[in-house]
C-alpha positions as CSV (number, residue, x, y, z in Angstrom):
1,X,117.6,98.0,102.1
2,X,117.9,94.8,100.5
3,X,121.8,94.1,100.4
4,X,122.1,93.9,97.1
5,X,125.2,94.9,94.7
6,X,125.5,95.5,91.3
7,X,126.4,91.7,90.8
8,X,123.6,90.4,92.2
9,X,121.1,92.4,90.0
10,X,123.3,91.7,86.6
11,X,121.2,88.6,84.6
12,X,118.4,88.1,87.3
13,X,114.7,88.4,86.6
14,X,113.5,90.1,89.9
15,X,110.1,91.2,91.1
16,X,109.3,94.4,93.0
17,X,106.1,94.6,94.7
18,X,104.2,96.6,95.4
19,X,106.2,98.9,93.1
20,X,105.0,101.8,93.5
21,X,106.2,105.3,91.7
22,X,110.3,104.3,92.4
23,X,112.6,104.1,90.2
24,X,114.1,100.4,91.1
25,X,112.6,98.6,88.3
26,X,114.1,101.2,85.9
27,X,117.9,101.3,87.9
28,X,118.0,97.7,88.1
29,X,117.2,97.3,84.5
30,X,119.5,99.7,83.5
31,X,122.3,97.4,84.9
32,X,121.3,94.3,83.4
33,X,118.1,93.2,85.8
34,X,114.6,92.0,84.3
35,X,112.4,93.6,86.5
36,X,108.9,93.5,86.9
37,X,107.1,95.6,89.2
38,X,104.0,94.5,90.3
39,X,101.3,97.2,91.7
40,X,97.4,98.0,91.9
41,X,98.1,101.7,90.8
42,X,99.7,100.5,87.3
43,X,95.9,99.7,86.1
44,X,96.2,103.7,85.7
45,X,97.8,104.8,82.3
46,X,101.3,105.2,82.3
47,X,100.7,109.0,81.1
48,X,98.5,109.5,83.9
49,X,101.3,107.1,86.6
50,X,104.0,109.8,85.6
51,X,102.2,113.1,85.9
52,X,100.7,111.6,89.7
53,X,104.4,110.5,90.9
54,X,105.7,114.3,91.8
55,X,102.3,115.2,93.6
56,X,102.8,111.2,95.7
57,X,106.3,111.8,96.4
58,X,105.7,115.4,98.0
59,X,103.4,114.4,99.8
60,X,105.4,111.5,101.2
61,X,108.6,113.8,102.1
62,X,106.3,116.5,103.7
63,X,105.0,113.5,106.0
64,X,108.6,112.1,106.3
65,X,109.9,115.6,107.2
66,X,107.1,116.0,109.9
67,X,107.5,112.9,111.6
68,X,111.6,113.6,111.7
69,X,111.5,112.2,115.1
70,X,110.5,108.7,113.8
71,X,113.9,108.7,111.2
72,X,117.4,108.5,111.1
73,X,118.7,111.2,108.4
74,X,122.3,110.1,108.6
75,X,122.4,107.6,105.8
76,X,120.5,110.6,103.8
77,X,122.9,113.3,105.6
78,X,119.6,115.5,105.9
79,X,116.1,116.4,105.2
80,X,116.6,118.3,102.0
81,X,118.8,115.4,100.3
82,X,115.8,112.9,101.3
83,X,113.7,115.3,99.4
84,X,116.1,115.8,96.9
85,X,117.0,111.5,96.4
86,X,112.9,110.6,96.3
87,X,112.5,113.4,94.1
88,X,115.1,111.6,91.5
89,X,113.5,108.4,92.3
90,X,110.2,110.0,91.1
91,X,111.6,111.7,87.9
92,X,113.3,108.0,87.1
93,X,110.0,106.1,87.2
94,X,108.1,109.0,85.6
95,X,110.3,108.5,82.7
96,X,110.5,104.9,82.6
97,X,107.0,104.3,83.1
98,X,106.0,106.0,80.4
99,X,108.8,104.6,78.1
100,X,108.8,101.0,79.1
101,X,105.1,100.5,80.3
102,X,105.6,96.4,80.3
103,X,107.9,96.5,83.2
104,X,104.6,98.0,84.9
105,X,102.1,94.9,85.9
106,X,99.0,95.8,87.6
107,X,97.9,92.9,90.3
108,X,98.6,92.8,94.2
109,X,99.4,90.7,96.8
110,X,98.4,88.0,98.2
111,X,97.5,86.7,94.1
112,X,99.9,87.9,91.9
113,X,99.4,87.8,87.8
114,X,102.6,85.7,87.6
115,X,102.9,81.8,87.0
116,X,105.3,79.5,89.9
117,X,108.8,80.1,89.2
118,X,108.2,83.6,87.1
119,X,111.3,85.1,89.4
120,X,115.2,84.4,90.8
121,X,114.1,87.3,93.4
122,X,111.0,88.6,94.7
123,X,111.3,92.1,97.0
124,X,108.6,93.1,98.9
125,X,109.1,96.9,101.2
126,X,106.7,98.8,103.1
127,X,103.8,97.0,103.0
128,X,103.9,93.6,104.8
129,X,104.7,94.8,108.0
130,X,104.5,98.4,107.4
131,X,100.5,98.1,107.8
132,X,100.3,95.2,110.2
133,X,97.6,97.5,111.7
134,X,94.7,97.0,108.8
135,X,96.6,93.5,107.4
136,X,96.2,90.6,109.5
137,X,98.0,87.6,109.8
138,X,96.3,85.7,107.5
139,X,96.7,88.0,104.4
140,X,100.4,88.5,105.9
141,X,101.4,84.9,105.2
142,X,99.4,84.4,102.5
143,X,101.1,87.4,100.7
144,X,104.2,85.8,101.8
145,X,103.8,82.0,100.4
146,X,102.5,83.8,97.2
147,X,106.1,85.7,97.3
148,X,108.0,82.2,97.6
149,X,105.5,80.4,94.8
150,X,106.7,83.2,92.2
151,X,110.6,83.2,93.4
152,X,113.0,80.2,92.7
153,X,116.1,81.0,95.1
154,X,114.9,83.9,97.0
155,X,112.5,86.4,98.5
156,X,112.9,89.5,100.5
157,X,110.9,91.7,102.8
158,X,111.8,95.1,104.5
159,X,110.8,96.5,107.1
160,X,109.6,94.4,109.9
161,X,108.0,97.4,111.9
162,X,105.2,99.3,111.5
163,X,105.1,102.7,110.0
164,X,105.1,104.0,113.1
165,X,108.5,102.3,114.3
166,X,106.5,99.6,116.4
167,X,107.9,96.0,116.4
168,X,105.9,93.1,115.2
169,X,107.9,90.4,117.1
170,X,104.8,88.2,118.2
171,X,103.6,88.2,114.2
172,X,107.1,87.6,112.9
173,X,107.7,84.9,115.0
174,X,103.8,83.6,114.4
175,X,104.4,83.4,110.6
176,X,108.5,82.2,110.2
177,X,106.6,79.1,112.0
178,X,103.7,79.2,109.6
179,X,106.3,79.0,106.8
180,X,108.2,76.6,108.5
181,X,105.6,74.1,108.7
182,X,104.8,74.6,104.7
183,X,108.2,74.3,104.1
184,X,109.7,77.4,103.5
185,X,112.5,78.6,105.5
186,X,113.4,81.8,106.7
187,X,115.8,84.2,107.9
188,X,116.4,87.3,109.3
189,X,119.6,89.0,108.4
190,X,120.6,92.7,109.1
191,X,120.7,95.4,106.5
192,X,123.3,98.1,105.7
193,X,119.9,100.7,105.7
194,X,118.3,102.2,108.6
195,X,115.9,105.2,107.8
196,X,113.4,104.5,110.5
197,X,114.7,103.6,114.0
198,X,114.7,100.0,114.3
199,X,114.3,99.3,110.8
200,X,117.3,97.6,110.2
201,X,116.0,94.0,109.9
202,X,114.8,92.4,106.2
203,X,113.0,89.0,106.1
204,X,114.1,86.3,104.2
205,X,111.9,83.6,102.4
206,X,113.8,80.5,100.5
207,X,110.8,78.9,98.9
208,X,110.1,74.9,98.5
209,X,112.7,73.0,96.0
């Protein structure tokens, strides 16, 4: 969702957030990324993060599987290898979590725990945007400038719909010239990922030299 290769993680010291219970920080790492993941739930105990990342992650495909209308399953090739993908996902951050706890951070956006500069990437998925009904504008582009004061080169955000597939074309719009005027530039460049219709869009932040 983020177009990014093998290369790109190799030596970088990236940020995930929110991270949730996914298994990027540990997969990146595992091919030469320092990751940190940033999330409110990693206040919890990482014993206690690993044993609640099976129950999250069911719940999450049952919902997936019940909205199917709302998805495109090809890039999956079908329901049950969804399941069966966020099911790994879970296992991998289950295990890392509880093995390598300091790549867990607790904090949240829009004031992360991290000083300027902490990052050569910053991603952000399914949150900005994805809640654009109970996060306004103002926490939106705070929670973006935060993203570019953390990130040197670059910082990504996917997706720019809702969660229920709506676009947000008056917000994007309303914040690139927010950012614009603070001078931080953006982009919007297509992704190789499309699981919900539409969703095929990430936002891209290059933050003040």
């Amino acid at each position: 969702m983020f177009q990014l290769s093998d290369d790109d993680l190799a030596g970088r010291r990236i940020l995930d957030c929110p991270g949730g219970a996914a298994s990027f920080a540990a997969e990146a790492s595992a091919l030469g990324a320092e990751v940190t993941a940033i999330d409110p739930i990693y206040a919890t105990a990482p014993a206690d993060l690993a044993a609640r990342a099976t129950p999250e992650t069911e719940r999450a495909v049952a919902w997936a599987h019940q909205h199917a209308d709302r998805y495109r399953w090809d890039w999956y090739g079908s329901t049950a290898e969804h399941a069966a993908i966020r099911r790994g996902a879970a296992a991998r951050f289950a295990e890392d979590v509880r093995t390598t706890p300091d790549r867990y951070l607790a904090g949240s956006l829009p004031s992360l725990p991290c000083p300027d500069d902490s990052f050569d990437l910053a991603l952000s998925s399914h949150l900005l945007f994805s809640y654009a009904d109970r996060l306004d504008a103002d926490f939106h582009l705070a929670a973006l400038q935060e993203l570019a004061r953390v990130a040197t080169t670059e910082a990504r955000v996917y997706p720019l719909l809702d969660y229920t597939g709506a676009p947000l074309d008056d917000l994007i719009d309303h914040l690139r010239t927010e950012l614009h005027d603070k001078g931080i530039q953006t982009s919007l460049r297509k992704t190789h990922y499309e699981f919900h219709h539409g969703a095929d869009t990430m936002l891209t932040l290059q933050p003040v030299a």
